[in-house]
C-alpha positions in Angstrom: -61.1 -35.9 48.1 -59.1 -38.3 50.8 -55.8 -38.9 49.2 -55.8 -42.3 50.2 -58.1 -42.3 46.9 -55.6 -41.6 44.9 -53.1 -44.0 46.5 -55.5 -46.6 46.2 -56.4 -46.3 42.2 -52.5 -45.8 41.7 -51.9 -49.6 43.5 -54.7 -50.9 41.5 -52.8 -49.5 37.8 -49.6 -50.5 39.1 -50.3 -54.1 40.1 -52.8 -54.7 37.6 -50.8 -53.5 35.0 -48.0 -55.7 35.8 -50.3 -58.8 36.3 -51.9 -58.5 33.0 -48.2 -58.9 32.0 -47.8 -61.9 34.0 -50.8 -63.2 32.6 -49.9 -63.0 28.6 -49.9 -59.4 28.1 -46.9 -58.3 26.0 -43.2 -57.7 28.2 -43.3 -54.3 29.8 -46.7 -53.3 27.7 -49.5 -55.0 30.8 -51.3 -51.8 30.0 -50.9 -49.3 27.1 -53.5 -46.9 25.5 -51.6 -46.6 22.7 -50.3 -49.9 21.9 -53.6 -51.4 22.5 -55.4 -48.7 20.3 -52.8 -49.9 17.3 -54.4 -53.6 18.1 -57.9 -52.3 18.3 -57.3 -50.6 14.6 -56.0 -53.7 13.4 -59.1 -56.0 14.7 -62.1 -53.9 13.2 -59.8 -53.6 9.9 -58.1 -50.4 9.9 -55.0 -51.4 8.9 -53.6 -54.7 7.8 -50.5 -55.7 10.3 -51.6 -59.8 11.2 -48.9 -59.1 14.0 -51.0 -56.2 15.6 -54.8 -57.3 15.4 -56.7 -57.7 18.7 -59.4 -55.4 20.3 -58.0 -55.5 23.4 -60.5 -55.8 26.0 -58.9 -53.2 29.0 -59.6 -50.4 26.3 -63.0 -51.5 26.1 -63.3 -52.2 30.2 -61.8 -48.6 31.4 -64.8 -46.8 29.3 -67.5 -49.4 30.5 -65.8 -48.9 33.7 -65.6 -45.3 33.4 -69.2 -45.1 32.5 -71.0 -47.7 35.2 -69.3 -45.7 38.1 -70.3 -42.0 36.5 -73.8 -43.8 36.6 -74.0 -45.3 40.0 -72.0 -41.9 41.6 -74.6 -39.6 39.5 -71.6 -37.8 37.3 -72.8 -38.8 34.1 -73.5 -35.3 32.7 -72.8 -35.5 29.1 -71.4 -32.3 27.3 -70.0 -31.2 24.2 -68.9 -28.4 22.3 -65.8 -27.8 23.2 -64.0 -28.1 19.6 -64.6 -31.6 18.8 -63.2 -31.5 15.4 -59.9 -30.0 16.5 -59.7 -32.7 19.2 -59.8 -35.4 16.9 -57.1 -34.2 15.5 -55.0 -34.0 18.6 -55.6 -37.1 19.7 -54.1 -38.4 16.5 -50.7 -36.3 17.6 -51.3 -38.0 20.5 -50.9 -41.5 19.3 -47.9 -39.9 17.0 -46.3 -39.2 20.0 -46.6 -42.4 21.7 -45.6 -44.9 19.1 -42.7 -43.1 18.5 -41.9 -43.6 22.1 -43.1 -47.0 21.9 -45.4 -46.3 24.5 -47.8 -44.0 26.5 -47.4 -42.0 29.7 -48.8 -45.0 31.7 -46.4 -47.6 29.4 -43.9 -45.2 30.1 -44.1 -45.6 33.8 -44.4 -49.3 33.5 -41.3 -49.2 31.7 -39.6 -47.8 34.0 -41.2 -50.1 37.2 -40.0 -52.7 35.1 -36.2 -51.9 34.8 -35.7 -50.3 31.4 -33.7 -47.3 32.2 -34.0 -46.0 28.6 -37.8 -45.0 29.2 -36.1 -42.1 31.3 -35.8 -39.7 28.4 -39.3 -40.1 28.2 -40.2 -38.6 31.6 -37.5 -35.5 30.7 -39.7 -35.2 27.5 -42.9 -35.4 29.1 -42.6 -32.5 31.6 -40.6 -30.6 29.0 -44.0 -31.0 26.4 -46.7 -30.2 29.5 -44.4 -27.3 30.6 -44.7 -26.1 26.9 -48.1 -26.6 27.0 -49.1 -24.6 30.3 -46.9 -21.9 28.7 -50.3 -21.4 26.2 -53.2 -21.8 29.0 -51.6 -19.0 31.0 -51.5 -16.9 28.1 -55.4 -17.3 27.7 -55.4 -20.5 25.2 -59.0 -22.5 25.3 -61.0 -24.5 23.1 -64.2 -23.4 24.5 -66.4 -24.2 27.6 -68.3 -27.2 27.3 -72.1 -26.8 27.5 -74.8 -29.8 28.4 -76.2 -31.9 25.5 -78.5 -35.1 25.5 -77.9 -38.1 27.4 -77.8 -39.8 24.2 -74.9 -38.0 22.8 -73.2 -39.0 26.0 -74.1 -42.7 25.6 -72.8 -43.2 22.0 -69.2 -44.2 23.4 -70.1 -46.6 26.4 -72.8 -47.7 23.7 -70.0 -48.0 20.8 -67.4 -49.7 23.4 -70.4 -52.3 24.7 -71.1 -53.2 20.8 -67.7 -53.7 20.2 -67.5 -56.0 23.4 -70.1 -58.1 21.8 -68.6 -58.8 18.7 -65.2 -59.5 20.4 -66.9 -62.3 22.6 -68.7 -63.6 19.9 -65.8 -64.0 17.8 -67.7 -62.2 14.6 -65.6 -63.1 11.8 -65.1 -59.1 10.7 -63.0 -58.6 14.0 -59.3 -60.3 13.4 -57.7 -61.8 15.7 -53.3 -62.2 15.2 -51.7 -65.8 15.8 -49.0 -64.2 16.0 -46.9 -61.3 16.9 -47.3 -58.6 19.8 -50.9 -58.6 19.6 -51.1 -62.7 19.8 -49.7 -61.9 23.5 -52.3 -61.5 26.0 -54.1 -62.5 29.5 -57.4 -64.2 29.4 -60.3 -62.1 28.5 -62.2 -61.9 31.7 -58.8 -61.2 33.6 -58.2 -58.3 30.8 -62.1 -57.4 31.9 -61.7 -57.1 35.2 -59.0 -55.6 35.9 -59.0 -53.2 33.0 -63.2 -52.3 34.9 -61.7 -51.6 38.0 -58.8 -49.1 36.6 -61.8 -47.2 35.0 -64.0 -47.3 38.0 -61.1 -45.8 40.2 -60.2 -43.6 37.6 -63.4 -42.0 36.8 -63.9 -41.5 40.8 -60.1 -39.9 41.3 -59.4 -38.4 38.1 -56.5 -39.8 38.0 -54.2 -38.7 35.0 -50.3 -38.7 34.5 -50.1 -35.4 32.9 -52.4 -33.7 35.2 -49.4 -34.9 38.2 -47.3 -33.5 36.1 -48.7 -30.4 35.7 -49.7 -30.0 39.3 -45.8 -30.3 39.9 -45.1 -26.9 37.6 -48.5 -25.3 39.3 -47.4 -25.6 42.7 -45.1 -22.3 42.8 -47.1 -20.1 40.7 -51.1 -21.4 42.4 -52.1 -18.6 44.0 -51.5 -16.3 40.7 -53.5 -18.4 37.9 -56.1 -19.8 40.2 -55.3 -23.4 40.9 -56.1 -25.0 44.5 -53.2 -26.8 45.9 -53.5 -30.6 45.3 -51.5 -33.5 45.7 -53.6 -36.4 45.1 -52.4 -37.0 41.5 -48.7 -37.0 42.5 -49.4 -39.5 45.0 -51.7 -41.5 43.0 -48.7 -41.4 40.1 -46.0 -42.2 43.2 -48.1 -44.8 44.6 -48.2 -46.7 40.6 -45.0 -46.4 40.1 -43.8 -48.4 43.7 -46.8 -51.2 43.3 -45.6 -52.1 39.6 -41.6 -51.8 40.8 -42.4 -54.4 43.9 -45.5 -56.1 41.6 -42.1 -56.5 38.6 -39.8 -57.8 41.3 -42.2 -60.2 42.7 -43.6 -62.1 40.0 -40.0 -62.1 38.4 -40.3 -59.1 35.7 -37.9 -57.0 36.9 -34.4 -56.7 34.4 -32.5 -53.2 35.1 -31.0 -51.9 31.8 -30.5 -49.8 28.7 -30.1 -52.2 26.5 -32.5 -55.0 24.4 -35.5 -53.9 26.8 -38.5 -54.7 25.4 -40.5 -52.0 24.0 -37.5 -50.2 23.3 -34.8 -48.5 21.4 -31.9 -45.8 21.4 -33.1 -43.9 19.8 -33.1 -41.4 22.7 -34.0 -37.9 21.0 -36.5 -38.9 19.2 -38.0 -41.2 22.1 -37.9 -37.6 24.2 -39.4 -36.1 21.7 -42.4 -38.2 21.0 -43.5 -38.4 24.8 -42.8 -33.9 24.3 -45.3 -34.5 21.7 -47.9 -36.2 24.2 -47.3 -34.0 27.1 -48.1 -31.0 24.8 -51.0 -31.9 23.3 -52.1 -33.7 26.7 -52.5 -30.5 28.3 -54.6 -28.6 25.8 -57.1 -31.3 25.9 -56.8 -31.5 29.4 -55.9 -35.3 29.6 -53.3 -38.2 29.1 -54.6 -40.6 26.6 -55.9 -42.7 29.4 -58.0 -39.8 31.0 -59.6 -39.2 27.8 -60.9 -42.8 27.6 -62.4 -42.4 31.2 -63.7 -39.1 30.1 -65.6 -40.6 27.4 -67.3 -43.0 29.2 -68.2 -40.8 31.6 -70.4 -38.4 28.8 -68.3 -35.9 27.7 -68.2 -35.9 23.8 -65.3 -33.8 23.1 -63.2 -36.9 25.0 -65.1 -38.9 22.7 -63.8 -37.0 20.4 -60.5 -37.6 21.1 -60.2 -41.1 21.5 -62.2 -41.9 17.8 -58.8 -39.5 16.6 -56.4 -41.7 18.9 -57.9 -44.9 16.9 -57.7 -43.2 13.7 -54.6 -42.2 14.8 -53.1 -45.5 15.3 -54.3 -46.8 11.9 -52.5 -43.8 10.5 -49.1 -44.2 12.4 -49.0 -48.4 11.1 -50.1 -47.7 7.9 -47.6 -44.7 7.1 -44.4 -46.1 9.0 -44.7 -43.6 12.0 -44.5 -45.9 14.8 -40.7 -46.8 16.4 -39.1 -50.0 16.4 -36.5 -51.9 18.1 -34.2 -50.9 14.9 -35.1 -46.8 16.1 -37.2 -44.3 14.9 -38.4 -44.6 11.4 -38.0 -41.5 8.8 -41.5 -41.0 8.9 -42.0 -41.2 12.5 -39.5 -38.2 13.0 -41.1 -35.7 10.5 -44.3 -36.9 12.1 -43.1 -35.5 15.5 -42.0 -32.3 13.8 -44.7 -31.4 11.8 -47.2 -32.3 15.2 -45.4 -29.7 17.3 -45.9 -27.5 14.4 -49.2 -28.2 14.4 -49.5 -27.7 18.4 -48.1 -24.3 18.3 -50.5 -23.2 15.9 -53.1 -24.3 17.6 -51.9 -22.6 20.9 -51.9 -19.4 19.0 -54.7 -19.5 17.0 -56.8 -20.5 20.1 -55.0 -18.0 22.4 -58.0 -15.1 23.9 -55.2 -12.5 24.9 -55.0 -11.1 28.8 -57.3 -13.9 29.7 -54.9 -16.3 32.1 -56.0 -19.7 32.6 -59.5 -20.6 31.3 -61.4 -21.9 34.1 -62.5 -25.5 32.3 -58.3 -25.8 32.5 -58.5 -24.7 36.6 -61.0 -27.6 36.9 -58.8 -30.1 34.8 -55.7 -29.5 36.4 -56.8 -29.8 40.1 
């Protein structure tokens, strides 16, 4: 694929992203799977935080997204199989991770764009939690090879997103809506639409995904032994976000350098490092950030689908049981959440682990 691709659909996160802040989104936060996943649980009634209830329209726009270009570009091929169960569980560490970073990967980034030095720790911790996971798929870890299923199993998350996109623009009374808070903070719906379509459009066609650039940057020595091609398209596509949303901060007057009283943030600096270890891990065994699991979904694989119902059961879990970090630090909860998840990773790595096998080649595919 043309690199410029990848350049492109980078520019397009980056400077929508930022302008979604502009436009009412929270400080820092113009796009966040995670943060908006807490909001989504919040507005269909899975948890009951008026500060963090609205179903935030990008989430539902990078599936239909997803979805309409895997349609037009004849890559809708739904699958399944591939350990669904166990997925749904990950993608519940997943959120973990992220809220007690305050963030995910692509907030993370944002963070940074934006001038909040302290969201540093979280890079350190995400290569440090991808390296840890590439450690297992070398030594044979896989959940299975996907097989083709029914183009109605494929549908059921483009279907469940287009539903919920209904009752959001109808104003249903069982959706809530905050007046206040975080989640009272955001850009006008069709600006949230359109810009949060285009991200999953340019997504779905690049494959764009922040631990699959990181994990490209640990493959690049060791290539020719475990079978990967030599790519660079999701480092650039990762470079070219990260300069559109630092010149998009600096333009429309966003940018404040600093460690301190950033929004989004705390100093909690361990734990923060930690949490994004968390999402890097379990990224890689699923082969995808939580973004790249929404556009897989819409694009008919199941076992994504999978993954982002655990995400949203996820963040219900994480407000409901005090996981999530605040400006204050990182809750009690929220650290033994992080422990027992990396618990939980390892185990997974080794129960799943086919000896003498090297990398499986569904992770060869994922990782290009």
């Amino acid at each position: 694929m043309d690199k410029k691709n990848f350049i492109l659909t980078g520019g397009v996160i980056g400077i929508g992203a930022v302008l979604l802040s502009y436009f009412g989104n929270p400080p820092n936060t113009g796009l966040c799977v995670s943060c908006f996943m807490r909001n989504v649980a919040g507005a269909i009634g899975l948890h009951d935080n008026v500060r963090l209830q609205y179903l935030r329209p990008e989430i539902i726009a990078i599936v239909l997204g997803a979805f309409i270009t895997a349609i037009m570009t004849k890559e809708f091929k739904p699958t399944s199989g591939s350990s669904p169960i166990l997925r749904f569980f990950i993608g519940i560490l997943l959120i973990v991770g992220c809220s007690v970073f305050i963030g995910c990967p692509i907030k993370m980034v944002l963070r940074i764009a934006a001038g909040d030095w302290s969201a540093l720790v979280g890079v350190a911790g995400l290569f440090a939690g991808v390296w840890a996971g590439l450690q297992f798929l070398e030594r044979g870890f896989r959940l299975g090879m996907p097989h083709d299923t029914s183009k109605a199993n494929g549908y059921l998350m483009p279907l469940l997103m287009f539903v919920l996109l209904i009752l959001f623009l109808l104003k249903v009374p069982v959706i809530q809506f905050s007046e206040k808070g975080s989640a009272a903070l955001h850009a006008p719906v069709w600006i949230s639409l359109g810009i949060g379509l285009s991200i999953g459009i340019l997504a779905q066609f690049t494959g764009f995904c922040i631990t699959g650039g990181v994990s490209r940057f640990f493959l690049w020595g060791p290539r020719e032994v475990i079978g990967c091609p030599k790519s660079t398209g999701l480092l650039l596509g990762i470079g070219s976000f990260f300069i559109t949303a630092l010149i998009a901060n600096y333009m429309t007057g966003q940018f404040s350098a600093g460690f301190h009283g950033q929004p989004s943030s705390n100093e909690d600096y361990l734990w923060n490092g930690l949490g994004m270890g968390l999402v890097g891990f379990g990224s890689v065994l699923i082969k995808g950030c939580p973004l790249r699991q929404l556009v897989l979904s819409g694009q008919g694989d199941t076992d994504a689908g999978a993954a982002v119902l655990g995400m949203i059961f996820g963040a219900a879990i994480v407000q409901n049981w005090g996981i999530a970090g605040t400006a204050e630090g990182t809750p009690y909860w929220g650290k033994i959440a992080v422990i027992a998840g990396f618990i939980i990773l390892i185990l997974i790595g080794m129960l799943y682990r086919e000896r003498d096998k090297g990398l499986a080649p569904e992770y060869q595919l994922g990782l290009d």
